[in-house]
C-alpha positions as CSV (number, residue, x, y, z in Angstrom):
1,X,-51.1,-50.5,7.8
2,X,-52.9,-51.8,4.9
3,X,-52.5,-48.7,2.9
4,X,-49.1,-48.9,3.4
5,X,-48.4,-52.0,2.4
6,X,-49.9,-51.9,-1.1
7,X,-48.5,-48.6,-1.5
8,X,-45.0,-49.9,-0.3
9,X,-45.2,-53.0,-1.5
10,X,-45.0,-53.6,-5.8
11,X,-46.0,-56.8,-5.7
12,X,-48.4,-56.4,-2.8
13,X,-50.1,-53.4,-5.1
14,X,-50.2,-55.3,-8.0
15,X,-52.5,-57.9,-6.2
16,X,-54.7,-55.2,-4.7
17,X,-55.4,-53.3,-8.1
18,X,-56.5,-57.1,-9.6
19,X,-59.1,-57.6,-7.1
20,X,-62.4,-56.4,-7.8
21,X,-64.0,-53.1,-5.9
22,X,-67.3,-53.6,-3.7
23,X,-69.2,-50.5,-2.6
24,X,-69.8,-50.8,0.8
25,X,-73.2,-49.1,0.4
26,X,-75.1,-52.2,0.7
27,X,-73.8,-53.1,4.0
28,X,-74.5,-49.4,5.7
29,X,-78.2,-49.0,5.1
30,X,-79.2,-48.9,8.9
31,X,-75.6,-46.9,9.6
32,X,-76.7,-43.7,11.7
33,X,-80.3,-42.3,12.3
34,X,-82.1,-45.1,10.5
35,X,-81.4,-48.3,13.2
36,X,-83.6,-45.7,15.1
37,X,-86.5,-45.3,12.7
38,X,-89.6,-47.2,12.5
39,X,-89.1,-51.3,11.5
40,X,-90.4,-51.3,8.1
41,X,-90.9,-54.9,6.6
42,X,-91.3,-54.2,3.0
43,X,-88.1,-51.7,3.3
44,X,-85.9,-54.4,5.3
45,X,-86.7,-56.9,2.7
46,X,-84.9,-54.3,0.2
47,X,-82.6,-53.7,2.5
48,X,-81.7,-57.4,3.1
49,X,-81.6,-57.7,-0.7
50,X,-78.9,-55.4,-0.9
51,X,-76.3,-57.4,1.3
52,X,-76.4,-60.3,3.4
53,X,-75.1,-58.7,6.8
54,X,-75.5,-54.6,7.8
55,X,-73.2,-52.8,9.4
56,X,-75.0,-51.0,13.0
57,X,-73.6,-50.1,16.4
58,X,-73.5,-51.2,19.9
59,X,-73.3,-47.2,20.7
60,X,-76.9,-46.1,21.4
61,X,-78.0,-43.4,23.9
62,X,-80.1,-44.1,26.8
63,X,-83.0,-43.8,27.9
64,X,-85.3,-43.9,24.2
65,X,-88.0,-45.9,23.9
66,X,-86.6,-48.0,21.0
67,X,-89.7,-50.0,20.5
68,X,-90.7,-50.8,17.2
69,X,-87.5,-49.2,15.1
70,X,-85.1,-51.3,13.1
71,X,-82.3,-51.9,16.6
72,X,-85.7,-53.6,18.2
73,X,-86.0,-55.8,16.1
74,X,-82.3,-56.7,15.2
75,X,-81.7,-57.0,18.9
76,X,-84.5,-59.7,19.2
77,X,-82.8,-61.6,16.8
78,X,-86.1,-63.1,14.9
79,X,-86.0,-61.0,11.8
């Protein structure tokens, strides 16, 4: 709907090419295979640099031990 609208809309477009472009890189770091990897301090003090919240899923398959990866520690809440 979005789309639409600024591509519809003049004046809506207008506004939408003024604002400034973000790269959403930052806030996908632990997007995918790497919520699953080993929790790494010195890499999720980089990786906390890079944006203040990070984008993960609820979506994980059962029955992994997930001890000790990035989604353990998130899910304790304490990092």
């Amino acid at each position: 709907m979005f789309k639409a609208l600024v591509e519809k809309n003049r004046k809506a477009g207008n506004l939408f090419e003024k604002m400034p472009h973000v790269s959403e890189d930052g806030i996908q770091q632990l997007v995918g295979d790497k919520l699953l990897e080993k929790f790494d301090k010195n890499e999720w003090d980089s990786i906390k640099k890079a944006s203040f919240f990070q984008k993960t899923t609820y979506k994980v398959p059962t029955g992994i031990d997930y001890s000790g990866t990035y989604f353990a520690e998130l899910s304790k809440g304490q990092v």
